[in-house]
C-alpha positions in Angstrom: -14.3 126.7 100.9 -12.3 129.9 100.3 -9.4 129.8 98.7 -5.7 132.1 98.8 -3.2 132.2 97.1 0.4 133.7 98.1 4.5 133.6 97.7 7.2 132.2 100.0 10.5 132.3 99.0 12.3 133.2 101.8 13.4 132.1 104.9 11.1 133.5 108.1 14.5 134.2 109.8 17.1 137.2 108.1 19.8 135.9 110.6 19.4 132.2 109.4 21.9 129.3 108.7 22.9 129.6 105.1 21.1 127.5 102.7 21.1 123.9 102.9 20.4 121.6 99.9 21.0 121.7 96.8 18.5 122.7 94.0 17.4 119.7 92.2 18.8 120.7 89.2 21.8 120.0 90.9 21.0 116.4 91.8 20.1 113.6 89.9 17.1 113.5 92.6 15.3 114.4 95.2 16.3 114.2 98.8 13.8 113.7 101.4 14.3 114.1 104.7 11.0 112.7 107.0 10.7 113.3 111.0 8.7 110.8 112.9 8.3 110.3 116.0 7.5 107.3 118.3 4.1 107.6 120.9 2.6 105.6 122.9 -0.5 103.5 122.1 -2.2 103.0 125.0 -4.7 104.9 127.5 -2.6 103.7 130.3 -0.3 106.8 129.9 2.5 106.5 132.8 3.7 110.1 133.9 7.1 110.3 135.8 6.4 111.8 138.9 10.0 113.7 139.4 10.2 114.6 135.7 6.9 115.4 134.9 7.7 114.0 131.3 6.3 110.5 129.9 7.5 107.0 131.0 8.2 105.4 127.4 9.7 102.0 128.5 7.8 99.3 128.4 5.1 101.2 127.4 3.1 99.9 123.5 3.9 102.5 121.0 3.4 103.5 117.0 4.5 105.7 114.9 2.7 108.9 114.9 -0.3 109.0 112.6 0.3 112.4 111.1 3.9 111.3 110.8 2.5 108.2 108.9 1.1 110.7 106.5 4.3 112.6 106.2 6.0 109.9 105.0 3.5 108.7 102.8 3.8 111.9 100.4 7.7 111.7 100.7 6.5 107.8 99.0 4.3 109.0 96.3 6.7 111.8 95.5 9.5 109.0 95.0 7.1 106.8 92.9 6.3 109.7 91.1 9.6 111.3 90.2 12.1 109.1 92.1 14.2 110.0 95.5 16.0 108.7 98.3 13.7 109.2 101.0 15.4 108.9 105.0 13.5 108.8 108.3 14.7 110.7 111.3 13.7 110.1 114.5 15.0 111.4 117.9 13.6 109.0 121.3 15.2 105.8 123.3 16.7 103.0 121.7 13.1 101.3 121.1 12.5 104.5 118.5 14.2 102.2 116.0 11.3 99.9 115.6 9.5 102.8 114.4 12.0 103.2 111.8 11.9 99.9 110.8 8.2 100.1 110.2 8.9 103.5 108.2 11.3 101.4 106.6 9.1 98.8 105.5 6.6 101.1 104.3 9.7 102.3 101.6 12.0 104.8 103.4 15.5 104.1 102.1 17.4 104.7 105.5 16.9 105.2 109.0 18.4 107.4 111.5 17.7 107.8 115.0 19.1 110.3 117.2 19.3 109.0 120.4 21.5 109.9 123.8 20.7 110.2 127.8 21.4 114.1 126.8 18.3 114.3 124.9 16.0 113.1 127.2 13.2 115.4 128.6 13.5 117.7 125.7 10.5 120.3 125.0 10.1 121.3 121.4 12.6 123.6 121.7 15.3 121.5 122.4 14.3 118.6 120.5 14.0 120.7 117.4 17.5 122.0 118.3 18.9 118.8 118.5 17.2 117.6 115.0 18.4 120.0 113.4 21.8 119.6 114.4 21.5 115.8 113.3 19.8 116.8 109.8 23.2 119.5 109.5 25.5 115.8 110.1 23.6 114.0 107.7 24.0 116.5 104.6 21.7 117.9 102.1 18.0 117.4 101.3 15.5 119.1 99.0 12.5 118.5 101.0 12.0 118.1 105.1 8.6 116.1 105.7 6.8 116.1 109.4 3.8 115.2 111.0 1.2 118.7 112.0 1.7 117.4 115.3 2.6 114.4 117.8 -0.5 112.8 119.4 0.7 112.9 122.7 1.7 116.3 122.7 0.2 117.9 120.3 1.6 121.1 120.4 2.7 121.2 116.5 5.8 123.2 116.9 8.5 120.9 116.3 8.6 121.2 112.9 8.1 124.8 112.0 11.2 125.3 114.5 13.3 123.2 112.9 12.5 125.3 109.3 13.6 128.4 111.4 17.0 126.6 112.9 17.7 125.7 109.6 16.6 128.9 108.1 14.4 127.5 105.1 10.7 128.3 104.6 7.7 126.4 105.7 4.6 125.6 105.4 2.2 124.1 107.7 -1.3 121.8 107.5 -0.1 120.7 104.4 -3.3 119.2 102.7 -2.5 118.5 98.6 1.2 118.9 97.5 2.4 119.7 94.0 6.0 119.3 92.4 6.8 121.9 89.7 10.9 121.7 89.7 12.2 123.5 91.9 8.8 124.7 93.1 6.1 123.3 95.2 2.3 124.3 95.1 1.5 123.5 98.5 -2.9 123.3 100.1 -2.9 124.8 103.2 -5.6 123.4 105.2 -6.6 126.4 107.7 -9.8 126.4 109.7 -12.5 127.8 107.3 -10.5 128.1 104.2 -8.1 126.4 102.1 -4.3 128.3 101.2 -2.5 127.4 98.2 1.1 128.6 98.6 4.0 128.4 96.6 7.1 127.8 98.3 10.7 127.1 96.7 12.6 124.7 97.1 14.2 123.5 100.1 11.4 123.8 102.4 10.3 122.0 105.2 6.3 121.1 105.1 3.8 119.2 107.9 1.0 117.0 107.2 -2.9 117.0 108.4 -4.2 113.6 107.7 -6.6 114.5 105.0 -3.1 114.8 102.9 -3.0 110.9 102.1 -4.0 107.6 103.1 -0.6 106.0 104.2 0.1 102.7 102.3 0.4 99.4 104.3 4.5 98.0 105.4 5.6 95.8 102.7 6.1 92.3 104.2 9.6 91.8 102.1 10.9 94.8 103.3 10.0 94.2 107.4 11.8 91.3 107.0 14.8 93.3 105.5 14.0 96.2 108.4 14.4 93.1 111.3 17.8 92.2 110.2 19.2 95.8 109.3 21.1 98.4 111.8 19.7 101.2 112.6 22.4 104.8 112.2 22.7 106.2 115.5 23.8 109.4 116.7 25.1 110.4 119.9 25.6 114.0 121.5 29.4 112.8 120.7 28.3 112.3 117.2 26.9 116.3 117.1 30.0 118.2 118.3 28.7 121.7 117.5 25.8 120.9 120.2 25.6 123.3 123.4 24.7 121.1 126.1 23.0 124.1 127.4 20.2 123.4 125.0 19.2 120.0 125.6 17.5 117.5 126.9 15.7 118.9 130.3 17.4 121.2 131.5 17.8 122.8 128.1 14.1 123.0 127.9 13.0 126.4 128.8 9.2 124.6 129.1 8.4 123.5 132.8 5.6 121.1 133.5 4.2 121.8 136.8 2.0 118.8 136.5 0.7 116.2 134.7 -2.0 113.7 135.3 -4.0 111.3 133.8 -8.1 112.3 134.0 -10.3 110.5 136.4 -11.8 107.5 134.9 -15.6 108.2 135.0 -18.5 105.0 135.8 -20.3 104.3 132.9 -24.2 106.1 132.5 -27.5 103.8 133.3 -30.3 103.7 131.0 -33.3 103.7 133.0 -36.4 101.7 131.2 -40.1 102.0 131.0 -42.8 101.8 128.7 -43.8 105.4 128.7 -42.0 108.7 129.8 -44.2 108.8 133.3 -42.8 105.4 134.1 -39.5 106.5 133.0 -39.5 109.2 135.8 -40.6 106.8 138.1 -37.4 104.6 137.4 -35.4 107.1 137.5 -36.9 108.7 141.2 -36.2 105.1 142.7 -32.8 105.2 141.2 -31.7 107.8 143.3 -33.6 107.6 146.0 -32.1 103.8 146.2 -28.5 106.1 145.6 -29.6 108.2 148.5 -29.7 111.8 146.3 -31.7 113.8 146.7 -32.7 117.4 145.3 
């Protein structure tokens, strides 16, 4: 593999929001701010036929795999130096078992963002909206997501909400390194590896070859079960435009969606030799009616 090596300092935007967290000389430690998201787990996907967007209720879900791996490095980085690690997530009110889980696993807190104004969101909006909630909830030295969400994949909800917040990114984060103020971040691209160094705060996103995400303690799901999750509301986010969210904020339009035909399963024709294979196979379809 080829490796690079390069500099970002800056934030990708010269008309960005002012800098938001503190140095970490400034705090006794890190802040760690980690975005998952909940998706379903299930083939049976269940498309709203009006909205074009996905039915979530009642429908099995996890937390997203490459967010698993996001919060995993937020984890070692708080065994290894110590912070306060929260988990943000924006989705219906059954979002918050996926915070519980995060929970579990060692987040400290949980927030979910959650409001009948939000729903239908692209990745525009719903990085809009985040980043209004990370703004209400104060400072943090390091934003953690997932590359991407499985049942979107379209990977751009995180780089956008480095460029509403106007702090520098990096994505396909493969190998992170704390120096201070500084992080040496492995850039997993498609025939190379990129080692960048980026300062501090930054916002980062996670392939899966980044960690191996550590099991929910048992102790802690307990504590999760009983605990309340923070919620908060469009009322809760006062310098929101409703303009910008949920649906008809989303300047993305689905035309349609569907769910891929379900093909039969392929027939192994038998036979001691290839000639009485090709015999098999001839009475096959002759028996299926084709012909050639």
């Amino acid at each position: 593999m080829r490796y690079s090596v390069r500099s970002l300092a800056r934030p990708l935007l010269e008309n960005a929001d002012k800098k938001l967290i503190k140095s970490k000389g400034e705090v006794n430690r890190l802040k760690i701010l980690v975005c998952v998201k909940q998706v379903p787990d299930t083939t049976e996907i269940k498309i709203d036929p009006v909205t074009n967007t996905l039915i979530r209720n009642g429908v099995p879900s996890i937390v997203n795999p490459f967010d698993k791996n996001a919060l995993e490095a937020a984890l070692q980085l708080k065994d290894k130096y110590g912070a306060e690690v929260t988990v943000l997530s924006m989705g219906p009110g059954q979002a918050a078992e996926a915070l519980r889980e995060c929970y579990a696993m060692g987040a400290d807190n949980m927030v979910l963002v959650s409001d009948r104004a939000f729903g239908g969101a692209d990745t525009l909006a719903t990085s809009y909206t985040l980043s209004a909630a990370i703004r209400a909830l104060g400072e943090f030295d390091l934003i953690l997501c997932g590359k991407q969400a499985i049942d979107g994949d379209t990977a751009q909800v995180g780089p956008e909400i480095a460029e509403h917040l106007g702090i520098p990114q990096v994505t396909y984060a493969a190998d992170i390194e704390l120096n201070d103020t500084t992080l040496t971040v492995t850039k997993e691209q498609e025939d190379c590896y990129e080692k960048i160094e980026v300062k501090l705060p930054a916002l980062l996103t996670a392939v899966k070859s980044l960690n191996e995400p550590r099991y929910p303690n048992i102790r802690r799901k307990m504590q999760a079960n009983r605990m309340e999750v923070r919620t908060l509301t469009a009322a809760d986010l006062p310098e929101l435009d409703p303009a910008r969210l949920g649906l008809k904020g989303s300047p993305t339009k689905v035309k349609k969606t569907f769910v891929p035909p379900v093909h039969s399963t392929g027939v192994r024709v038998e036979g001691k030799d290839a000639g009485e294979q090709a015999g098999n196979l001839l009475k096959l379809l002759s028996e299926a009616k084709i012909t050639f």
